[in-house]
C-alpha positions in Angstrom: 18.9 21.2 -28.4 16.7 19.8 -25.8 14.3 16.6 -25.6 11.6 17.7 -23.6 8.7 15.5 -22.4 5.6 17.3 -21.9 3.9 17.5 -18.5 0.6 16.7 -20.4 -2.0 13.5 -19.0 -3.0 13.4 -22.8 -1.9 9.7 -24.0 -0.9 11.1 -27.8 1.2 13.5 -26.4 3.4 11.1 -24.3 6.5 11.2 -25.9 9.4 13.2 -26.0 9.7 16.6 -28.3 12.8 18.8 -29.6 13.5 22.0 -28.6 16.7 24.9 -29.3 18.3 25.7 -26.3 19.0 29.6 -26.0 22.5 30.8 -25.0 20.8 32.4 -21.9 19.6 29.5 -21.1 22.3 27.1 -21.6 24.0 27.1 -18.7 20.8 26.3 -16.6 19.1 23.8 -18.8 20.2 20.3 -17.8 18.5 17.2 -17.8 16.0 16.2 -15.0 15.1 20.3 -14.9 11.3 21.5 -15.1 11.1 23.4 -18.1 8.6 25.7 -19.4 7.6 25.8 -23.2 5.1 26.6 -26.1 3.2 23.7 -28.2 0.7 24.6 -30.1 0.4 28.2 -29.4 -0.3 27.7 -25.5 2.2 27.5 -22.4 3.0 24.3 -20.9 5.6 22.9 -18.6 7.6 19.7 -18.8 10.6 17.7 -18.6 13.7 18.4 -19.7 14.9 14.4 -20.1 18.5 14.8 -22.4 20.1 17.4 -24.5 20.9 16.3 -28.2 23.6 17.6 -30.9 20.8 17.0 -33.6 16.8 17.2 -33.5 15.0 14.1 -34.5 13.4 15.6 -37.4 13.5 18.4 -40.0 10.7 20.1 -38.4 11.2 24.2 -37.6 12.3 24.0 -33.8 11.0 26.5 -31.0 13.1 27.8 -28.4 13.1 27.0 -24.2 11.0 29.8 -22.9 12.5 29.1 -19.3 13.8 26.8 -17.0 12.3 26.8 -13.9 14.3 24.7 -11.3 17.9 25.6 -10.0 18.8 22.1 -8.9 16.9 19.3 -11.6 14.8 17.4 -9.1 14.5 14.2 -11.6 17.5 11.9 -11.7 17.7 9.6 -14.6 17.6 6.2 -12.6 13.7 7.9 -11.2 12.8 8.8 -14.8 13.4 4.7 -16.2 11.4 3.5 -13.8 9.0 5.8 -14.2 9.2 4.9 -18.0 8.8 1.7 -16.9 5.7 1.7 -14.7 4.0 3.9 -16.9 4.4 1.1 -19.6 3.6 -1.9 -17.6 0.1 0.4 -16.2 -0.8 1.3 -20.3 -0.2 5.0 -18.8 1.3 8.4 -19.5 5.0 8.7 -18.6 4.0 12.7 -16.8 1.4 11.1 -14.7 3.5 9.3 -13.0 6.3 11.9 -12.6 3.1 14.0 -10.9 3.2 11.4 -8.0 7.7 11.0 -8.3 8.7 14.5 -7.4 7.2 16.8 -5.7 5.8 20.5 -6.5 8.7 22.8 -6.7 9.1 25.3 -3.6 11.7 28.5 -4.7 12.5 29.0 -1.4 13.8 25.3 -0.6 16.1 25.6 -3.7 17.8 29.1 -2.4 18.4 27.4 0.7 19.9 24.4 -0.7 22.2 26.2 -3.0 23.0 28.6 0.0 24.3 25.1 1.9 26.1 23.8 -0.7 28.0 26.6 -1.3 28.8 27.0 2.0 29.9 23.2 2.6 32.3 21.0 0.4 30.9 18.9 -2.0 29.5 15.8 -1.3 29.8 16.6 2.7 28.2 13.5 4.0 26.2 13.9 7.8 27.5 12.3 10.2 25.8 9.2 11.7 25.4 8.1 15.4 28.0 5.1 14.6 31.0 5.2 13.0 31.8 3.6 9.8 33.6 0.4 9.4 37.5 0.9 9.7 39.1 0.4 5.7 39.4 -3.8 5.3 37.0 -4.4 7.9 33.5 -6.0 7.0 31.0 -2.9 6.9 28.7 -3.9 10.6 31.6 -4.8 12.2 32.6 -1.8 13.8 31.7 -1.2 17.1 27.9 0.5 18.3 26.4 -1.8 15.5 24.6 -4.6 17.2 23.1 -7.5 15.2 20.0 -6.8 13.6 16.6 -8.5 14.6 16.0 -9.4 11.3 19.0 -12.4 11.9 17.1 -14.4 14.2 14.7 -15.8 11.5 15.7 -18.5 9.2 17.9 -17.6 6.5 17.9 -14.1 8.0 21.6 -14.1 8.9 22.8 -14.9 5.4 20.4 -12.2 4.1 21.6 -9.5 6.5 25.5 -10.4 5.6 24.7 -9.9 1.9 22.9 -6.7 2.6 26.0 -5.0 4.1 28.2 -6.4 1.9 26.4 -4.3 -0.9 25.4 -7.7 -2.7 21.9 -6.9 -3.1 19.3 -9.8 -2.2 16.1 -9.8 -2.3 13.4 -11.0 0.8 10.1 -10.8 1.9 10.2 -11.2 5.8 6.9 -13.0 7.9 7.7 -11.4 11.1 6.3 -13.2 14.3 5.1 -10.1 16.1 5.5 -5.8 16.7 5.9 -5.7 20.1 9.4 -5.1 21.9 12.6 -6.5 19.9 10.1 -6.9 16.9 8.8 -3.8 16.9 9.2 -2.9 13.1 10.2 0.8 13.4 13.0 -0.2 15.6 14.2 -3.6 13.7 13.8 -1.5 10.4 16.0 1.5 11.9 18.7 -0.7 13.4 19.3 -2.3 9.8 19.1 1.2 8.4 21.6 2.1 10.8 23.9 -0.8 9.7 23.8 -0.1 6.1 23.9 3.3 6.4 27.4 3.0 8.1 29.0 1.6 5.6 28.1 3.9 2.9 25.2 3.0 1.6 21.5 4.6 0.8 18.4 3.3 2.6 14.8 3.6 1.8 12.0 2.7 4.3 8.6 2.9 3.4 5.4 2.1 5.7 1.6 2.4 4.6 0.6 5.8 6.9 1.6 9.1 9.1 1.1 6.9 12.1 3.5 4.2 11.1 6.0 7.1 9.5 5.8 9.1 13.2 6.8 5.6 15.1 9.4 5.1 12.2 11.1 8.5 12.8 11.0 8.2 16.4 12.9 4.8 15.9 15.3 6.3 13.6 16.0 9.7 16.2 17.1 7.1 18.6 19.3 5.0 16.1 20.8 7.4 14.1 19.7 11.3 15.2 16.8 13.3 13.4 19.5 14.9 11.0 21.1 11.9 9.7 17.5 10.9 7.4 14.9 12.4 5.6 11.3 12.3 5.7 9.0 12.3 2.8 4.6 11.9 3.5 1.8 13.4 1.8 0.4 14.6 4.8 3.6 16.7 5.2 3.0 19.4 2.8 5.2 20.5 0.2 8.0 22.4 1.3 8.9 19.2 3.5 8.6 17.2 0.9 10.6 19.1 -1.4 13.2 19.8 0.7 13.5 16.3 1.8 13.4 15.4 -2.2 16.9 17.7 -2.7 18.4 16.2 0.5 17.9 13.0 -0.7 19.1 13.7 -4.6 22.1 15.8 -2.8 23.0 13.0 -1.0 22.9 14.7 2.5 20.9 12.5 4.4 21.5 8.7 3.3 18.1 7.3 4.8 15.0 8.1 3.6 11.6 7.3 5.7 8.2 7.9 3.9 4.8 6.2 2.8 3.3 5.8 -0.8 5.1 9.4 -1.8 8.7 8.5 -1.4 8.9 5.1 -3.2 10.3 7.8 -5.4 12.7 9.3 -3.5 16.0 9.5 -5.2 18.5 8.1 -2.8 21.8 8.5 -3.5 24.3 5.3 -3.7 20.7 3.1 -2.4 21.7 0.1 -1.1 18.7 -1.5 0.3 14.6 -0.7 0.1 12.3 -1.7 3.1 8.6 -1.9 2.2 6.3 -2.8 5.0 3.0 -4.5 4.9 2.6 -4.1 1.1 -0.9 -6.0 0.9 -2.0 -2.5 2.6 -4.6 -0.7 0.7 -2.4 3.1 1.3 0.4 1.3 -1.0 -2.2 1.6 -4.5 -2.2 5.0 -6.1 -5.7 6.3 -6.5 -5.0 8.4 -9.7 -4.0 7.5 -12.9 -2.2 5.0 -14.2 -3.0 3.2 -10.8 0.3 1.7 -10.0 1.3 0.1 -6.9 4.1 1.0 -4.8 4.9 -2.5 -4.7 5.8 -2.7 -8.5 7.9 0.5 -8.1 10.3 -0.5 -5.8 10.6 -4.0 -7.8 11.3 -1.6 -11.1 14.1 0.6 -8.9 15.7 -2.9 -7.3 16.0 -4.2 -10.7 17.5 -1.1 -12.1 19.5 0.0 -9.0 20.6 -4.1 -7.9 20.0 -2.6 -4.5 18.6 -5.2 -1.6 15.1 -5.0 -0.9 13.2 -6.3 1.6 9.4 -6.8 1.6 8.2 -7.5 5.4 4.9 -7.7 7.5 2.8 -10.3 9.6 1.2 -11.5 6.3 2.5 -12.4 2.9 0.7 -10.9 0.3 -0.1 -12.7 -2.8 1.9 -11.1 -5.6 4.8 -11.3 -2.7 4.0 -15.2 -2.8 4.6 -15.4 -6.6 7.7 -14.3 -6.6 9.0 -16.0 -3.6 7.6 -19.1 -5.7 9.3 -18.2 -8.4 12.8 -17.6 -7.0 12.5 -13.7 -7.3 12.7 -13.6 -3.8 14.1 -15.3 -0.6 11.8 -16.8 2.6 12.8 -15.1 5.9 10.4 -16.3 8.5 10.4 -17.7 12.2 11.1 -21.1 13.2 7.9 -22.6 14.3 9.6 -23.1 17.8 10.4 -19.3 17.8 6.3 -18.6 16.9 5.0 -20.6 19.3 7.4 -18.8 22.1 6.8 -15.5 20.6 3.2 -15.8 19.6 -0.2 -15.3 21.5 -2.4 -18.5 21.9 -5.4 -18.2 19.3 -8.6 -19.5 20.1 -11.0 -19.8 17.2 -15.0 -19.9 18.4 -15.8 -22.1 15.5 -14.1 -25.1 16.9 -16.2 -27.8 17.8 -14.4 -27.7 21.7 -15.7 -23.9 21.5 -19.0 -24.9 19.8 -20.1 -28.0 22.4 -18.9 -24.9 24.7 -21.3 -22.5 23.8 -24.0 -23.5 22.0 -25.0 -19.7 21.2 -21.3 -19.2 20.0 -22.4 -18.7 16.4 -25.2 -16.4 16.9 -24.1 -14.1 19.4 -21.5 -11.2 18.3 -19.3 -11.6 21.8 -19.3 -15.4 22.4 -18.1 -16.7 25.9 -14.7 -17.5 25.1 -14.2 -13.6 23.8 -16.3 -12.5 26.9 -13.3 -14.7 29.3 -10.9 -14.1 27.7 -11.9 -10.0 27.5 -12.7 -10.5 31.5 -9.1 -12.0 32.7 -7.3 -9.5 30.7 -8.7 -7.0 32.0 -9.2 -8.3 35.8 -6.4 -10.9 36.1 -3.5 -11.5 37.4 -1.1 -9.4 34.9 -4.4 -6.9 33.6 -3.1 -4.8 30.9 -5.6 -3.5 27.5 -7.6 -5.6 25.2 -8.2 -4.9 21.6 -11.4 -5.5 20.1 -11.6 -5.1 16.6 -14.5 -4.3 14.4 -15.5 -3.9 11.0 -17.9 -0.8 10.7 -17.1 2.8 12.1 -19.7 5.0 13.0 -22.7 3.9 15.7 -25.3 1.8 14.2 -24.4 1.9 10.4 -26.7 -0.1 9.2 -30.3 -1.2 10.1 -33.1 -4.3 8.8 -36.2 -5.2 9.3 -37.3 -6.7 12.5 -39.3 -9.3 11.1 -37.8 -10.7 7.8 -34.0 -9.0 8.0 -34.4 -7.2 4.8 -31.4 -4.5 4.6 -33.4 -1.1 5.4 -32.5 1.2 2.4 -33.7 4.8 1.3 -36.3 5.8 -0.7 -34.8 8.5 -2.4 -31.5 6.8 -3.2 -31.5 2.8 -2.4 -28.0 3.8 0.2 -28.5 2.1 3.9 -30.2 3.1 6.5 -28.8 4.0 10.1 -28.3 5.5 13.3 -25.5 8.2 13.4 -24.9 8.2 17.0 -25.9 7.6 20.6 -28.5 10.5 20.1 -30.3 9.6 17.3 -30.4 5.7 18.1 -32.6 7.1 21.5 -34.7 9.0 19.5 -35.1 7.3 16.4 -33.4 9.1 13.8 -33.3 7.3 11.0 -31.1 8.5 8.1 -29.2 8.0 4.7 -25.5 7.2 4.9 -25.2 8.0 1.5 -27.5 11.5 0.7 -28.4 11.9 4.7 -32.0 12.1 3.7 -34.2 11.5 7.2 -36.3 8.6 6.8 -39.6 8.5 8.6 -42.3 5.9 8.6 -40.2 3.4 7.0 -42.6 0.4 5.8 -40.3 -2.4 4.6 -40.8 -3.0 1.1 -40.8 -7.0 1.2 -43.0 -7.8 4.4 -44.4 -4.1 4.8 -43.3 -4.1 8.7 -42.6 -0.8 9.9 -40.0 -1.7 13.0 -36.1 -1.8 12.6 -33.4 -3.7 14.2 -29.7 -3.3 14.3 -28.1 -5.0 11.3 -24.6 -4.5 12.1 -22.8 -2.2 14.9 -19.8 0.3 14.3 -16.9 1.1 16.4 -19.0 3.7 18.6 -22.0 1.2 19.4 -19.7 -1.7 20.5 -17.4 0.9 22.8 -20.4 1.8 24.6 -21.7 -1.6 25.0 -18.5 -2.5 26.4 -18.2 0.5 28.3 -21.6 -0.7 29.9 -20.1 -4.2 31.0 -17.0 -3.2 32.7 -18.3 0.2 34.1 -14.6 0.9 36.0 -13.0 0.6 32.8 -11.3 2.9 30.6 -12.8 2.7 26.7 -10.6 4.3 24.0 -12.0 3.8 19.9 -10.5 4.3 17.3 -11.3 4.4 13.7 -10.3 5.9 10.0 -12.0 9.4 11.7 -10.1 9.4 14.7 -6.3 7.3 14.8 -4.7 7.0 18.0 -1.3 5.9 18.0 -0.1 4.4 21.0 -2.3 3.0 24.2 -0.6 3.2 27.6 -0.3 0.3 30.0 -3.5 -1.0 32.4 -6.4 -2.1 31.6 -8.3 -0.8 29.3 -10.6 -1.1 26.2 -9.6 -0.3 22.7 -12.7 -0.7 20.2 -11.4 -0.2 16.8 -11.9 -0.5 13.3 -10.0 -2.7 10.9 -6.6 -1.3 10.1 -6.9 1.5 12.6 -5.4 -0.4 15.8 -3.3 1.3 17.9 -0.5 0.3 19.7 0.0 -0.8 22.8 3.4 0.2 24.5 3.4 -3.3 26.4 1.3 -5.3 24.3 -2.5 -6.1 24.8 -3.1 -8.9 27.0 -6.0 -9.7 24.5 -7.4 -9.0 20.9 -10.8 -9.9 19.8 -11.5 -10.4 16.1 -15.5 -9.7 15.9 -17.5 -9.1 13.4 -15.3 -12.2 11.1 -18.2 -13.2 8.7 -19.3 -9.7 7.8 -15.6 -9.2 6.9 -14.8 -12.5 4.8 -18.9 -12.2 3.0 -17.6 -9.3 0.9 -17.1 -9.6 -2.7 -13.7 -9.4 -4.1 -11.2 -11.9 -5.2 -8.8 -10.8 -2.2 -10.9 -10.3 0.5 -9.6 -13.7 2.7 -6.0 -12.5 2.4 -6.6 -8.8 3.5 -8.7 -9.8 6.2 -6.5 -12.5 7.2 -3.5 -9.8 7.2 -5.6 -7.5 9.3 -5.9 -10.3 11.7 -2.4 -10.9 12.0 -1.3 -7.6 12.2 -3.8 -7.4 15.0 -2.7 -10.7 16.9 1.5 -9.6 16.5 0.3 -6.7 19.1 -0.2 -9.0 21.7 1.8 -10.8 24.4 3.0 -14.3 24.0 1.5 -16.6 25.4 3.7 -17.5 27.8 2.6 -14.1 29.5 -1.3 -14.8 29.1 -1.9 -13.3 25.8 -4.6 -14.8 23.9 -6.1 -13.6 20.4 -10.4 -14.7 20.2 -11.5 -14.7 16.2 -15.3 -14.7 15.8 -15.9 -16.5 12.4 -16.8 -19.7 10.5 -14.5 -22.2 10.1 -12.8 -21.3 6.7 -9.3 -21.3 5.1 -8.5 -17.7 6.5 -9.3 -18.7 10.0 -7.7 -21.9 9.5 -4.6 -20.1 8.6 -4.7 -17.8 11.9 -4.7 -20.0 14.1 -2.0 -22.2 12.4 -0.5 -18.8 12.2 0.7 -19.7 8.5 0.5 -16.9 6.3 3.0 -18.3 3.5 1.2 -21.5 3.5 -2.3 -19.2 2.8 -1.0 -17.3 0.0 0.7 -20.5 -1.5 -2.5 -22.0 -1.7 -4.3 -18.7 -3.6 -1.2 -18.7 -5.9 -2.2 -22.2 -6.9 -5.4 -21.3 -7.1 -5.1 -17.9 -9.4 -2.4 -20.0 -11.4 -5.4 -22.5 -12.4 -7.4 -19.6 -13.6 -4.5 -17.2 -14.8 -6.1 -14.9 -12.9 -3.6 -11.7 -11.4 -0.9 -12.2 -10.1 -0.5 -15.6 -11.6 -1.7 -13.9 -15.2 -2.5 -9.7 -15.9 -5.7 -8.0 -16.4 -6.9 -5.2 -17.8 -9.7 -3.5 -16.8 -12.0 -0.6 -19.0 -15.1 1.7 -17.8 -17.1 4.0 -19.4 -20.0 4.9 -21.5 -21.4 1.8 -23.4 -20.1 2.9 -26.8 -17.2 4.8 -25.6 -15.9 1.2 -24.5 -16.9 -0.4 -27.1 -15.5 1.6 -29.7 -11.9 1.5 -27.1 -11.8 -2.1 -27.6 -12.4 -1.8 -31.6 -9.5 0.0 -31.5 -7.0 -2.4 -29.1 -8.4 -5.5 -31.7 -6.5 -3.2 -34.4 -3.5 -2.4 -32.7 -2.9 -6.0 -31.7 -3.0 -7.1 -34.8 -0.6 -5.0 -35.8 1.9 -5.6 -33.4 3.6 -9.1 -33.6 3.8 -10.8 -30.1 7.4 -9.8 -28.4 8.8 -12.0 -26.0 8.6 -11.6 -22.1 11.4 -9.6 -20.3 12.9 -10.6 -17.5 12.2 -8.5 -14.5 10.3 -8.7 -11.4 7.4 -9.2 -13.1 7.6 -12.1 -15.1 8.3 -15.8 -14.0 9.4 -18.9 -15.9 6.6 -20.7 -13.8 3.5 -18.7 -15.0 2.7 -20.1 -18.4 -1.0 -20.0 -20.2 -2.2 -19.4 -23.9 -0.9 -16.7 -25.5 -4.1 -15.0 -25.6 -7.0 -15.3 -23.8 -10.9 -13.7 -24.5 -12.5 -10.4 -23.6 -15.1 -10.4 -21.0 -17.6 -7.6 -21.7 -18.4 -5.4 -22.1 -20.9 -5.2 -19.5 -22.7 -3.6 -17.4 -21.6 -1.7 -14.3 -23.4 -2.8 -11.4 -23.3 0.4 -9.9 -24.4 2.5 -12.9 -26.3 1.1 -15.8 -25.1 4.1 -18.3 -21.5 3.0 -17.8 -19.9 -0.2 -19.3 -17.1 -2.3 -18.2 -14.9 -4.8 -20.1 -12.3 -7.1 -18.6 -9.1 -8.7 -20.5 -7.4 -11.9 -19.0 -3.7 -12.6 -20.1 -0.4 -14.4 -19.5 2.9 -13.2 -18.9 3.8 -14.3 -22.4 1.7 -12.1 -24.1 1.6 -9.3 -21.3 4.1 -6.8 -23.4 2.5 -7.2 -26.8 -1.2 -6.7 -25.1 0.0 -3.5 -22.9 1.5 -2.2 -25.9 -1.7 -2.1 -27.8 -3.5 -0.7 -24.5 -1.1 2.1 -24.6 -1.5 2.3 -28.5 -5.5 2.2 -28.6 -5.5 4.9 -25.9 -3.3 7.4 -27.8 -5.1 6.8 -30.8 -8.9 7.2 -28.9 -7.1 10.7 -27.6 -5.8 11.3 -30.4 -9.4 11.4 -32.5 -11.5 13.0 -29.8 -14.5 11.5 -31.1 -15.6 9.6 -28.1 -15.8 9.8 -24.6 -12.8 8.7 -22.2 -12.7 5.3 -21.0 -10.6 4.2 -17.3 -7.6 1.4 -18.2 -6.5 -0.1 -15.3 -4.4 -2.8 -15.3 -4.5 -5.6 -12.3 -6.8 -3.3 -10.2 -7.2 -4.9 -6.6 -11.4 -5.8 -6.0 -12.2 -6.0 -9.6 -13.3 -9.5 -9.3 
């Protein structure tokens, strides 16, 4: 018989159900196989997960109706961690499978059966370096140079213990991207390493951009058939057939973004996850999770290496470097200053008895100089100016009192949606696109509009109208360029949308600092501090001009650029969310939907955790001695949504200690909301990023 878990999102049905295996179908049935069914009278897929001697209870049993994959795409080691994250997100064990393995392609199978019958088993491809000779330490053989990732501090010992198949753990601050430090070429090389020596490799960036420099970087180091490449954008017959080279074990590397956190690597050895404070890395679909906490489930399992790495540290990252969980690899500050740009802050008081109008004006004269001898200098190469807002003119106020300039039909902003419609006054929506004419402000009554912040269009063409002889490129979340050539040049873009330059910029400026750091949400200093970095390791040292200009009040996040101490940032909101036992430092869950549907929700998880004793903590990635708290901590809400007065929202704060016990009623109360169909769903989402 067979234990099948059904591909359904409803929470009751989450668990696993017993099925006869026919003769015809015996042969084919194995576990980690698709499966198709009957419950209930209807047709339904799911997963075949073991096969038994004895059902599970005295129930009548149905047969398989068919199995419908010739090679099982889910490996056991993939189906506990997704076991795993589906319990620590209070979510349904299939919903996460949805995002693991991709949808099945015939064809791809056929082919891949076709190959391996045709080559001997287990027929690894060969690499562009040989293995290590029998006896000899694996990276010592010839063709293998020493990694980048050994010139930071404690970076040799970490590298060592990598090929030695000893598994540490890291989180890398790298000093900058551009020529030995470029990260697609430092993260191939070590791929390269390990994968000599036997072992599996899984690299993961946030986007396609970052996944096409990757693969170039890994056709260089190791030839386009020696890895596999798993994206979303990709489509799913090269995702699937990437999926069964991966589980077949004929390609050892696997590149990819948010999709192949999944990927089953045979024999995996080390995990590489770039820039993991990246928004791309958080699932949008239920249950939510965060490639971050999948790779720490799969290194705990697997006691593979892994390797977090960026220009930041992200807070969660911090926690567990805190807590031991995790070594510090990081530049020397001898090493940063001779491989970093020089960052000048306008809200210095040098810069401020400088330029009196540094505070009010959106390019200040030390971005204007710096901008100017990059451009016209001695060694002129591009300058990066980054801005918040895409678009032209996205948002407009009132000329007299600098009320925000909203619509009548539907409260969204008001703006100009190009170069056109700013010269003739076409004011619309950004939200319905309603056309709004004879605005009348509706504090002062004033009928005349001014600019109230300006997108990635408006600021290239003011540019573009200071340096006439000047080439102006903009990018944005519409339209990503990858790479810049050398010369001078402009590059406007928005945040996270920077392009790279192949020889560095000579100059970044940071505008628009404020309007970034004045939005709500518990992390918005660290992201925009990351995005700041990341946009500062693009440029030249300073020892060859390059100078990053950051356009903000003098706060902790522009403090920490131009110290250039990310650790020493995210320390600090550790401490900070430790006080509080606010995430990561504690867990919270988060629930939205109609008034009474949450209500009743919460009714519900009251009863379940009283029936369920407290258990104690596990350790795993997770958890860490050095987060403490009452066991239980109080509801807030519900109340509320600011964004829809029908809908309700209720927060739950709680520590570690009690983290499995709460979850576990979560997961409970849901099942038994399903199960009753008496109410209206509700959204659990637990440690959602922006909540707060």
């Amino acid at each position: 018989m067979a234990r099948v878990l059904l591909d359904s999102p409803v929470p009751h049905l989450d668990r696993e159900f017993d099925y006869l295996i026919p003769v015809t179908l015996d042969e084919r049935a194995r576990p980690g196989s698709r499966v198709a069914v009957r419950f209930g009278g209807r047709p339904m897929t799911g997963w075949l997960v073991s096969r038994e001697d004895e059902p599970a209870t005295g129930a009548q049993l149905t047969e398989l109706t068919a199995v419908l994959t010739s090679v099982p795409p889910l490996t056991e080691e993939v189906l506990a961690s997704a076991r795993a994250v589906a319990r620590r997100q209070a979510g349904v064990v299939t919903d996460v499978l949805r995002a693991a393995v991709p949808p099945r392609v015939a064809q791809v199978e056929k082919a891949a059966l076709a190959e391996d019958a045709g080559a001997a088993a287990d027929h690894p491809v060969t690499l562009a370096v040989e293995e290590a000779p029998e006896g000899e330490p694996v990276g010592a053989g010839e063709g293998i140079a020493p990694t980048v990732w050994e010139s930071l501090e404690g970076g040799r010992a970490f590298v060592a213990a990598v090929l030695a198949g000893d598994g540490p753990r890291a989180a890398a601050v790298v000093p900058s991207r551009l020529l030995e430090w470029d990260e697609a070429a430092a993260m191939a090389h070590l791929a390269r390493a390990v994968a000599a020596g036997g072992g599996g490799v899984l690299l993961l960036v946030p986007d396609h951009r970052d996944l096409d420099r990757l693969c170039a970087a890994l056709d260089d180091a190791v030839g386009e058939e020696a890895y596999a490449r798993i994206g979303s954008e990709d489509g799913n017959t090269p995702r699937y057939r990437a999926h069964l080279a991966a589980l077949r074990g004929t390609r050892r590397i696997v590149a990819g973004t948010r999709a192949a956190a999944w990927a089953p690597v045979r024999d995996l050895r080390l995990t590489v996850l770039w820039d993991d404070g990246d928004d791309a890395w958080a699932e949008p679909r239920a249950p939510y999770f965060h490639a971050r906490e999948v790779v720490l489930e799969r290194t705990r399992r697997t006691g593979s290496a892994l390797l977090f790495a960026g220009p930041s540290r992200s807070v969660p990252v911090q926690r567990l470097v805190e807590s031991g969980w995790l070594l510090h690899l990081g530049p020397s500050r001898a090493a940063q200053r001779e491989i970093g740009p020089r960052i000048v802050s306008t809200a210095d008081a040098w810069e401020t008895a400088r330029d009196p109008f540094a505070q009010r004006a959106r390019l200040p004269q030390a971005a204007w100089g710096a901008a100017r001898a990059a451009l016209l200098g001695e060694r002129p190469g591009p300058v990066l100016v980054q801005v918040a807002r895409a678009g032209f003119i996205p948002a407009l106020v009132c000329d007299r009192c600098r009320t925000p300039a909203r619509c009548r039909r539907c409260a969204g902003p008001l703006g100009f949606r190009d170069a056109r419609a700013a010269r003739l006054g076409e004011v619309a929506c950004r939200w319905c696109g309603t056309r709004e004419r004879g605005f009348r402000c509706t504090e002062c009554g004033a009928g005349a509009l001014r600019a109230g912040a300006r997108g990635v269009d408006r600021t290239a063409e003011e540019l573009g109208r200071a340096f006439p002889r000047i080439p102006v490129h903009s990018s944005s979340a519409q339209h990503r360029l990858g790479t810049i050539p050398p010369g001078p040049s402009l590059v406007v873009a928005t945040v996270g949308a920077e392009p790279v330059a192949e020889d560095g910029y000579a100059a970044a400026l940071l505008l628009d600092g404020d309007a970034q750091l004045q939005r709500e949400g518990l992390d918005v200093p660290g992201r925009v501090l990351a995005r700041w970095l990341a946009a500062a390791c693009l440029v030249r040292p300073a020892a060859d001009g390059g100078v990053v200009v950051v356009t903000a009040d003098a706060g902790e996040a522009v403090n920490a650029l131009v110290r250039r101490d990310p650790d020493g940032f995210a320390a600090h909101q550790v401490a900070e969310r430790r006080e509080l036992h606010l995430p990561p430092a504690g867990r919270l869950a988060e629930v939205t939907g109609e008034a009474s549907a949450v209500r009743e929700y919460l009714d519900l998880v009251e009863a379940a955790r009283r029936e369920r004793p407290e258990e104690d903590v596990h350790e795993d990635p997770h958890s860490a001695p050095l987060d403490g708290g009452p066991a239980r901590l109080p509801w807030i809400g519900p109340v509320p949504d600011a964004a829809d007065e029908t809908r309700s929202r209720a927060l739950l704060l709680f520590p570690y200690a009690a983290a499995d016990a709460t979850v576990a009623a979560l997961r409970a109360a849901r099942s038994a909301a399903s199960a009753r169909r008496e109410t209206s769903p509700v959204r659990v989402r637990l440690d959602p990023a922006g909540v707060l």
